[in-house]
N, CA, C and O atoms as a GROMACS GRO file, in nm:
protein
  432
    1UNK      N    1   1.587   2.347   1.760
    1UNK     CA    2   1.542   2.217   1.800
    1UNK      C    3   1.415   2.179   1.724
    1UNK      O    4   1.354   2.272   1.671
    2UNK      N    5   1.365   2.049   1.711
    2UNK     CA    6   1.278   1.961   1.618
    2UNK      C    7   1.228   1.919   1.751
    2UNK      O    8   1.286   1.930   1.859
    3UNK      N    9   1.094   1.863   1.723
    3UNK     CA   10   1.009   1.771   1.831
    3UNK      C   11   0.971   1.682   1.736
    3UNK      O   12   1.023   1.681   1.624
    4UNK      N   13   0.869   1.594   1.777
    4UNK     CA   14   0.776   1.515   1.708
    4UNK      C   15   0.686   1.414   1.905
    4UNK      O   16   0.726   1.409   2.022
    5UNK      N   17   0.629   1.388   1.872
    5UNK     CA   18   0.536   1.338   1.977
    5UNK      C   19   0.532   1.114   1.947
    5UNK      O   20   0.499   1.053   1.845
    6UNK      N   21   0.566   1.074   2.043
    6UNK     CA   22   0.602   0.934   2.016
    6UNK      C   23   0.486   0.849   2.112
    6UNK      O   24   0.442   0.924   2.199
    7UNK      N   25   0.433   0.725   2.116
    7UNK     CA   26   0.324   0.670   2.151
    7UNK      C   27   0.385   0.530   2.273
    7UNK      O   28   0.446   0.426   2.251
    8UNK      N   29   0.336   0.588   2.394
    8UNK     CA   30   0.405   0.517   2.498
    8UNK      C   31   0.442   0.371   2.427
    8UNK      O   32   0.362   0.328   2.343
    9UNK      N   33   0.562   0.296   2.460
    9UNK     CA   34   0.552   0.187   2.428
    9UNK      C   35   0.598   0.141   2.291
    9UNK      O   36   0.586   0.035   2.230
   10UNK      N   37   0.680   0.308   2.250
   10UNK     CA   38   0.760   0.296   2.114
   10UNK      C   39   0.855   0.318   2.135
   10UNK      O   40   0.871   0.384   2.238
   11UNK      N   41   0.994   0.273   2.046
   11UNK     CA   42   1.111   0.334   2.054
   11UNK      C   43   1.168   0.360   1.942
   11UNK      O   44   1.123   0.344   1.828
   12UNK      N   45   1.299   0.412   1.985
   12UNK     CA   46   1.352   0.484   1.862
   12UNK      C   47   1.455   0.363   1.810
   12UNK      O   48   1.524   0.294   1.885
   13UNK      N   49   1.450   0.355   1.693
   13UNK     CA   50   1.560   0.280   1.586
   13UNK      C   51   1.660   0.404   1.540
   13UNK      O   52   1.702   0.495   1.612
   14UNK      N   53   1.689   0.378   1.378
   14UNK     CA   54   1.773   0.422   1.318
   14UNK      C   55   1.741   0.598   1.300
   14UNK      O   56   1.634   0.656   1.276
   15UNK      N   57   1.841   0.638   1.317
   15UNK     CA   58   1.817   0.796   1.317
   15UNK      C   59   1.899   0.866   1.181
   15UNK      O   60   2.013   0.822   1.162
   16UNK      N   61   1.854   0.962   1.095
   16UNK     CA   62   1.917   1.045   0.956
   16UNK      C   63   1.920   1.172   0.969
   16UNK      O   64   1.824   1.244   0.994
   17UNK      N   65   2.061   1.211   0.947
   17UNK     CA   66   2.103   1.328   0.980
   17UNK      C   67   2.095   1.414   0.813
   17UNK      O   68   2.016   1.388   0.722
   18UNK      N   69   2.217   1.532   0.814
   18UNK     CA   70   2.198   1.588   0.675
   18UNK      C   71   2.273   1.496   0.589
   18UNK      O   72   2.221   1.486   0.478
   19UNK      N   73   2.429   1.395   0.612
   19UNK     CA   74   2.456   1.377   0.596
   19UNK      C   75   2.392   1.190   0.517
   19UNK      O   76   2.433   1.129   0.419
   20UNK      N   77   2.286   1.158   0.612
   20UNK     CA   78   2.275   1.073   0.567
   20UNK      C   79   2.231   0.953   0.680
   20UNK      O   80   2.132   0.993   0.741
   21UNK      N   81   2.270   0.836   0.720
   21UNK     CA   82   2.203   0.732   0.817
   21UNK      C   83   2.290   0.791   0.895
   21UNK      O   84   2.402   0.821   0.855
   22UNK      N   85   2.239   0.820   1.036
   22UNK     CA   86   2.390   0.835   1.159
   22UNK      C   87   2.448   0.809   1.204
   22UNK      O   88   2.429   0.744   1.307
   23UNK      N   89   2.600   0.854   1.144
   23UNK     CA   90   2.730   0.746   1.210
   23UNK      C   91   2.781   0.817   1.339
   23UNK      O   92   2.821   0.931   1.360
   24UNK      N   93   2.764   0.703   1.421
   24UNK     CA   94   2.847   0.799   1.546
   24UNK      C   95   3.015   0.768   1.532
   24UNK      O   96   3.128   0.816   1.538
   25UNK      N   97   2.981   0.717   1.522
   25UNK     CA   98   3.204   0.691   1.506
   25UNK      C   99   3.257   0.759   1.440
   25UNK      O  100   3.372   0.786   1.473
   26UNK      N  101   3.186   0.838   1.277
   26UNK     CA  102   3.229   0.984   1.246
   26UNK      C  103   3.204   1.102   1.328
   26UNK      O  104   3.276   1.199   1.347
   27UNK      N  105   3.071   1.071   1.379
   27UNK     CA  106   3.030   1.229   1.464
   27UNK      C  107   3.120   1.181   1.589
   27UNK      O  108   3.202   1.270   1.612
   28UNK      N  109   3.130   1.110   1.649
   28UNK     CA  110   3.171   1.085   1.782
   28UNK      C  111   3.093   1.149   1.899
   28UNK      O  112   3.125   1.206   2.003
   29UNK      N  113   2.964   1.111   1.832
   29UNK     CA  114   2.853   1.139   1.956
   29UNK      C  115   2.751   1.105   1.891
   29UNK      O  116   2.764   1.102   1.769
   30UNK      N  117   2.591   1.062   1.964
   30UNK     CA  118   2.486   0.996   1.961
   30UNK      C  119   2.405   1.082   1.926
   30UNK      O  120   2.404   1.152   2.027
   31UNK      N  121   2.322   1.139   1.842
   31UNK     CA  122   2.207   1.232   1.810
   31UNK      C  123   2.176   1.290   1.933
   31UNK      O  124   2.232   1.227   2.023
   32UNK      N  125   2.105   1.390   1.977
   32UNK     CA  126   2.039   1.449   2.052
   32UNK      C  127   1.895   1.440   2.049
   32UNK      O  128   1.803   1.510   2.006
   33UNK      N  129   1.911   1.317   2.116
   33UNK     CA  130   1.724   1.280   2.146
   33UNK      C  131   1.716   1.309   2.299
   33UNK      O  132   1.796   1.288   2.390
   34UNK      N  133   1.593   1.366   2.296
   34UNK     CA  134   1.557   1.378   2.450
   34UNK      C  135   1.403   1.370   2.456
   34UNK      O  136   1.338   1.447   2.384
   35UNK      N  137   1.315   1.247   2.569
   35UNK     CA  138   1.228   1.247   2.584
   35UNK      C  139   1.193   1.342   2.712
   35UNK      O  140   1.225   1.321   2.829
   36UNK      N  141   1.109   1.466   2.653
   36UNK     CA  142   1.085   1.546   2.790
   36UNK      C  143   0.957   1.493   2.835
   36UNK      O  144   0.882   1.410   2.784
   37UNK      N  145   0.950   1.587   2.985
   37UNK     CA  146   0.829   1.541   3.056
   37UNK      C  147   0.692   1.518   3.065
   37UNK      O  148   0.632   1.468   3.160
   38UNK      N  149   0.646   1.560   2.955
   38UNK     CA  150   0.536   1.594   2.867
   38UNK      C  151   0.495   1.507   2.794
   38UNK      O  152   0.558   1.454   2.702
   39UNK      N  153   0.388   1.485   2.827
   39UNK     CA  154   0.293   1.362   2.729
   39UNK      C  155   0.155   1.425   2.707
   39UNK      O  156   0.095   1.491   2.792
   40UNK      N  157   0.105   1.391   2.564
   40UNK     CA  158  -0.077   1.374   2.550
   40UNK      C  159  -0.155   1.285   2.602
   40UNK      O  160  -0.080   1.221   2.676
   41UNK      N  161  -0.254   1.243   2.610
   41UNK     CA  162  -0.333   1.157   2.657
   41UNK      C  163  -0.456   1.199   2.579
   41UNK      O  164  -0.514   1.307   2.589
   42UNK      N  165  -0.485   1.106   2.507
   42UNK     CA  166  -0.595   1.066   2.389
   42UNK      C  167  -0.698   0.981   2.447
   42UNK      O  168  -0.674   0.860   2.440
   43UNK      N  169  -0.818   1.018   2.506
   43UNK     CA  170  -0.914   0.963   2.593
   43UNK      C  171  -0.980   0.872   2.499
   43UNK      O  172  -1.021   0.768   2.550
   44UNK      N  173  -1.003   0.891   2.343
   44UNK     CA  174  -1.058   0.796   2.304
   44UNK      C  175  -1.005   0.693   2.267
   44UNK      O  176  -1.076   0.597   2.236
   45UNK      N  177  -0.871   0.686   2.262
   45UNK     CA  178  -0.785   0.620   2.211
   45UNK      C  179  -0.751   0.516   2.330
   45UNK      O  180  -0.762   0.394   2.336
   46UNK      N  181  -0.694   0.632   2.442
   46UNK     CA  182  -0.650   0.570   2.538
   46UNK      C  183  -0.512   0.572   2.474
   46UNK      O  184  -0.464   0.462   2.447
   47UNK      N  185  -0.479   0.624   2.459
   47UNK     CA  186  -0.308   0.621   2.368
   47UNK      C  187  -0.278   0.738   2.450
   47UNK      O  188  -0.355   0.834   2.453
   48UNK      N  189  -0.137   0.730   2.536
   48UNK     CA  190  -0.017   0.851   2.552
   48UNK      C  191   0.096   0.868   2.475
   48UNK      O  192   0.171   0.775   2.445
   49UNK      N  193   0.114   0.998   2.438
   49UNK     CA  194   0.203   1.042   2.318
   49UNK      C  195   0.280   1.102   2.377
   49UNK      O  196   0.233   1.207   2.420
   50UNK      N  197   0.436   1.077   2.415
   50UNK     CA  198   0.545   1.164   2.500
   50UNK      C  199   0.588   1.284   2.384
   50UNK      O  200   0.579   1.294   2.261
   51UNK      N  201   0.637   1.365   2.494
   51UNK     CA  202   0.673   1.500   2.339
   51UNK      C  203   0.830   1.430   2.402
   51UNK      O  204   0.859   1.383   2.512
   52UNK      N  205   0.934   1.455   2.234
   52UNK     CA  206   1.083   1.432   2.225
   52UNK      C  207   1.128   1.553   2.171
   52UNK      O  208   1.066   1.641   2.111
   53UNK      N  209   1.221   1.546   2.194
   53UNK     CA  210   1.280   1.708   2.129
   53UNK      C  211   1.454   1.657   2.066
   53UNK      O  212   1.544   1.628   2.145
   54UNK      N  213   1.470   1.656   1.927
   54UNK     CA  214   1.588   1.645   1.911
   54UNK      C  215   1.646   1.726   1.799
   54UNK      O  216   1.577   1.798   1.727
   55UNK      N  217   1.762   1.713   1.788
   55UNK     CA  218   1.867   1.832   1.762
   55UNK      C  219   1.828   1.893   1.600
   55UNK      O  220   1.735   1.830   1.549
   56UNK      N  221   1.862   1.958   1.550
   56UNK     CA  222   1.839   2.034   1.395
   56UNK      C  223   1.870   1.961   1.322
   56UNK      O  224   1.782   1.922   1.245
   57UNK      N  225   2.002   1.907   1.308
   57UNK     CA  226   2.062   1.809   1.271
   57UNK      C  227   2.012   1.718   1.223
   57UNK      O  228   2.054   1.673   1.117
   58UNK      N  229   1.910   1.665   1.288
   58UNK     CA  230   1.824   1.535   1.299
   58UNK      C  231   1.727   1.532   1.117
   58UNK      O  232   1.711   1.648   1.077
   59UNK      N  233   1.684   1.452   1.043
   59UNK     CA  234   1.635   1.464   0.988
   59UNK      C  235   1.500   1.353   0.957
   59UNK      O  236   1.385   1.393   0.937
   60UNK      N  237   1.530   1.246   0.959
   60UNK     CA  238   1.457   1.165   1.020
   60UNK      C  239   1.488   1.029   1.126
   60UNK      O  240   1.600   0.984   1.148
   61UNK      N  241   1.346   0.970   1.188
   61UNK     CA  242   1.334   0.854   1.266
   61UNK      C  243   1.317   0.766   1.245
   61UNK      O  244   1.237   0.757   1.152
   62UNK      N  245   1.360   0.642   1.294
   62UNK     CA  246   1.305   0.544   1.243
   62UNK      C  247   1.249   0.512   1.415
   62UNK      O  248   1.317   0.515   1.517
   63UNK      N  249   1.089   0.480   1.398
   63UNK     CA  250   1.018   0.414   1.533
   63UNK      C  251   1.012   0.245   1.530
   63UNK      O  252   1.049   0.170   1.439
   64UNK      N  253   0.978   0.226   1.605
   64UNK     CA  254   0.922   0.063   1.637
   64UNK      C  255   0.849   0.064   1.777
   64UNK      O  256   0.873   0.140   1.871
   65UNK      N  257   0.742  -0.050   1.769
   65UNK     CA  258   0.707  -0.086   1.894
   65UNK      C  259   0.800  -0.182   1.966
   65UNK      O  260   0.859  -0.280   1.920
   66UNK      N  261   0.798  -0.127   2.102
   66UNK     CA  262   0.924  -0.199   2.192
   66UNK      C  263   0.855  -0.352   2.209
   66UNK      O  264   0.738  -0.381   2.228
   67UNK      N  265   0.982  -0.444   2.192
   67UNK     CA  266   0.919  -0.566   2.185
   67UNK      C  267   0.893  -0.622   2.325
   67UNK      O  268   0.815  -0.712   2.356
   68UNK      N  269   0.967  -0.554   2.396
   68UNK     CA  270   0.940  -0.635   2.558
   68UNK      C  271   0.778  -0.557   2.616
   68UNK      O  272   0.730  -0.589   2.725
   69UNK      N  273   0.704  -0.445   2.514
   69UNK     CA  274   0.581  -0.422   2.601
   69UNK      C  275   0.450  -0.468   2.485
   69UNK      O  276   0.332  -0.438   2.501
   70UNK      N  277   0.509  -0.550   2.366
   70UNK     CA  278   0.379  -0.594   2.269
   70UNK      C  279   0.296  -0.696   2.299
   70UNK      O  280   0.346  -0.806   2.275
   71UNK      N  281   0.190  -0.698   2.343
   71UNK     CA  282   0.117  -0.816   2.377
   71UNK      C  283   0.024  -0.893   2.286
   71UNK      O  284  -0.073  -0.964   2.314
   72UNK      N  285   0.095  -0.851   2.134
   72UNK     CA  286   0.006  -0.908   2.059
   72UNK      C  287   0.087  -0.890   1.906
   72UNK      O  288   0.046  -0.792   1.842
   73UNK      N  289   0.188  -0.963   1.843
   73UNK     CA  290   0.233  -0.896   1.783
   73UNK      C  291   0.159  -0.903   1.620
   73UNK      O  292   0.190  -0.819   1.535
   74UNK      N  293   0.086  -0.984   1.599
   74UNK     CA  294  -0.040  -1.002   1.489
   74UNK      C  295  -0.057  -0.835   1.429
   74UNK      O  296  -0.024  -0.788   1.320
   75UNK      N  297  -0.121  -0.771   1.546
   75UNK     CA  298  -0.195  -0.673   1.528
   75UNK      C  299  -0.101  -0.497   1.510
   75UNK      O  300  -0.147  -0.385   1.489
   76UNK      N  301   0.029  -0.539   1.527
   76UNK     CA  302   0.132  -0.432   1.563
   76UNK      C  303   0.198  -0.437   1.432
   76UNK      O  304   0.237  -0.542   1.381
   77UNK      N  305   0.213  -0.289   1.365
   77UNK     CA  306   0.324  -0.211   1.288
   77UNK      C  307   0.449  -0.271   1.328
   77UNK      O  308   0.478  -0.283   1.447
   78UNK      N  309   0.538  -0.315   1.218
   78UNK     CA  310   0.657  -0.362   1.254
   78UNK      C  311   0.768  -0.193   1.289
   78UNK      O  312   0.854  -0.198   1.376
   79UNK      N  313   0.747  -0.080   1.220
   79UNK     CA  314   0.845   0.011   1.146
   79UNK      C  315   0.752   0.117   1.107
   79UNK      O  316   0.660   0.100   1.027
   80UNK      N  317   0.789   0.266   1.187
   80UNK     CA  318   0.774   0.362   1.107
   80UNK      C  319   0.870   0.430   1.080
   80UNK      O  320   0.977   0.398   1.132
   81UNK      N  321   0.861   0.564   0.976
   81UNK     CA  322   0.978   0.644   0.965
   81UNK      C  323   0.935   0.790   0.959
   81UNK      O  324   0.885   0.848   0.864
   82UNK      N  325   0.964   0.836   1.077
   82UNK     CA  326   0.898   0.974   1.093
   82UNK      C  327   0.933   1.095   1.012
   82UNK      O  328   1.011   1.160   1.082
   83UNK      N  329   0.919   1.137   0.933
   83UNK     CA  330   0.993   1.246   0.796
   83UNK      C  331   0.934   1.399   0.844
   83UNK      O  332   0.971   1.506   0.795
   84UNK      N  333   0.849   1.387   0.935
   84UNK     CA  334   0.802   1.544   0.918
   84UNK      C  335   0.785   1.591   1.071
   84UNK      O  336   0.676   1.577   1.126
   85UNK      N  337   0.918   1.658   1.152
   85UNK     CA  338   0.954   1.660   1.274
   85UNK      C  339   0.903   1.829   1.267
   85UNK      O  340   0.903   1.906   1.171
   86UNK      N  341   0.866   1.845   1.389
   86UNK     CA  342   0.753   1.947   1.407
   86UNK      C  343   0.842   2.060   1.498
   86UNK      O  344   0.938   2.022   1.566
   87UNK      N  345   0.804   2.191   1.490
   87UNK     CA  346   0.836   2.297   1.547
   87UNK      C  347   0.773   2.356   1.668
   87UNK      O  348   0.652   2.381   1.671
   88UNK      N  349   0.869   2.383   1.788
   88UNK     CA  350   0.795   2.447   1.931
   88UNK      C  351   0.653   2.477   1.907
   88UNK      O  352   0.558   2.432   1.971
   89UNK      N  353   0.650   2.580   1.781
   89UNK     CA  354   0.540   2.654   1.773
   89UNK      C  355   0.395   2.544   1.723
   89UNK      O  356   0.277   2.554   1.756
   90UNK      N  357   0.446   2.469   1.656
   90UNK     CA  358   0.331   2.356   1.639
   90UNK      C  359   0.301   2.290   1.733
   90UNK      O  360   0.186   2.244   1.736
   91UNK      N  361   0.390   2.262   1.837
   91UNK     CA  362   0.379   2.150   1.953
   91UNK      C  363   0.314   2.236   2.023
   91UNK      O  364   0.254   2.160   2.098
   92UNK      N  365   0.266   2.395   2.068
   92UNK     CA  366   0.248   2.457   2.133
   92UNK      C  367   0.042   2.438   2.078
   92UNK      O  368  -0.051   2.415   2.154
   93UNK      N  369   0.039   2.454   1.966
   93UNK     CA  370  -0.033   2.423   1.875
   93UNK      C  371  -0.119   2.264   1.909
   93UNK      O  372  -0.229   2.282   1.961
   94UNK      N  373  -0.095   2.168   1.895
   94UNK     CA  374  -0.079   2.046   1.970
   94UNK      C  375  -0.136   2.023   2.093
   94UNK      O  376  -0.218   1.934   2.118
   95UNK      N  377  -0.077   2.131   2.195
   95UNK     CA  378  -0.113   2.126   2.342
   95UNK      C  379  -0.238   2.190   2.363
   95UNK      O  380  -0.337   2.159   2.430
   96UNK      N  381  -0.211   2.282   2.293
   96UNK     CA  382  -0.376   2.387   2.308
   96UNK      C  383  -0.492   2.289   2.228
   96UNK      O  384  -0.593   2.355   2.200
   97UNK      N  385  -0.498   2.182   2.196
   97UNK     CA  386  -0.605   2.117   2.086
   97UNK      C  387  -0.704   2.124   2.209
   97UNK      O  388  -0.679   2.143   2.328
   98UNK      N  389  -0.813   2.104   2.151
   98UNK     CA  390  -0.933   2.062   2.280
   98UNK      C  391  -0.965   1.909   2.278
   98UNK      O  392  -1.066   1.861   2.328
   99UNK      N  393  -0.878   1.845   2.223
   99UNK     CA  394  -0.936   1.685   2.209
   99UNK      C  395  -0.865   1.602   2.262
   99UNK      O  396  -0.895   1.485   2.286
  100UNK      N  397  -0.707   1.687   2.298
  100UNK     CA  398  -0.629   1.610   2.364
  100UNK      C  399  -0.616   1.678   2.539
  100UNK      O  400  -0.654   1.787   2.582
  101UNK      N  401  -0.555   1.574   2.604
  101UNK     CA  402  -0.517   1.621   2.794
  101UNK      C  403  -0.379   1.643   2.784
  101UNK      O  404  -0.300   1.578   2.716
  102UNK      N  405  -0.361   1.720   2.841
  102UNK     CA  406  -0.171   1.780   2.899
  102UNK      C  407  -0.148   1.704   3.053
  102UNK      O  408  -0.195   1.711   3.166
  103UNK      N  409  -0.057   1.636   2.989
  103UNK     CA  410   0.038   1.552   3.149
  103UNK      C  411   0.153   1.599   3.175
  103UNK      O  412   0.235   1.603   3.084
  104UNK      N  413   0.186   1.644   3.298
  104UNK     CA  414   0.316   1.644   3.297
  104UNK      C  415   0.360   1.524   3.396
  104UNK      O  416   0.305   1.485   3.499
  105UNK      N  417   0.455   1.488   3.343
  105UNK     CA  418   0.511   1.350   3.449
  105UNK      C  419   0.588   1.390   3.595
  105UNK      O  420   0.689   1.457   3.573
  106UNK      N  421   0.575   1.376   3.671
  106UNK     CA  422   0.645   1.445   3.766
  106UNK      C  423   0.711   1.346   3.848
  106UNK      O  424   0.767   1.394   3.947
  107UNK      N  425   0.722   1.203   3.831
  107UNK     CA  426   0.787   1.093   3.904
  107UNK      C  427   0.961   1.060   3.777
  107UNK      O  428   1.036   0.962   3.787
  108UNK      N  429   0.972   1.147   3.698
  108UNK     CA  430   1.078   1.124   3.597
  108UNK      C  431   1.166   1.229   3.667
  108UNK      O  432   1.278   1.254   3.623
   0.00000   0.00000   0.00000
């Protein structure tokens, strides 16, 4: 499994496998994204970062900010594309920082 950490209030677009952009009608199934319960919380920022965990397979993301929570769209990134999906052992790495807070969500 791959992680990468996503910023409340983003979502996922187009997803790339080994093969290439992901077709589900060849795979006959949807990538394996899963947002687990686990978020950062960046006090200076004020930014929460959910941890996702998806399949090997996966190669890259495409993000966006969700349009139904932008209150400003001037100031907002249309598109990112996440290329460098991170390992347990880094995310573990991640959690232990001293600059960030560990949430676990417990109403999901």
């Amino acid at each position: 499994m791959k992680y990468f950490f996503l910023t409340d209030g983003w979502t996922i677009g187009r997803v790339w496998g080994v093969g290439g952009l992901w077709d589900q009608a060849l795979r006959r199934r949807p990538p394996e994204i899963q947002r687990m319960d686990l978020c950062l919380w960046d006090r200076n920022q004020q930014e929460k970062m959910w941890l996702y965990r998806v399949e090997d397979s996966v190669l890259m993301l495409e993000v966006r900010p969700d349009i139904a929570t932008m209150t400003d769209s001037s100031n907002t990134i249309g598109q990112v594309v996440l290329t460098r999906l991170i390992t347990a052992e880094q995310v573990l790495e991640r959690l232990a920082s001293a600059a960030t807070e560990c949430q676990i969500n417990q109403s999901l």
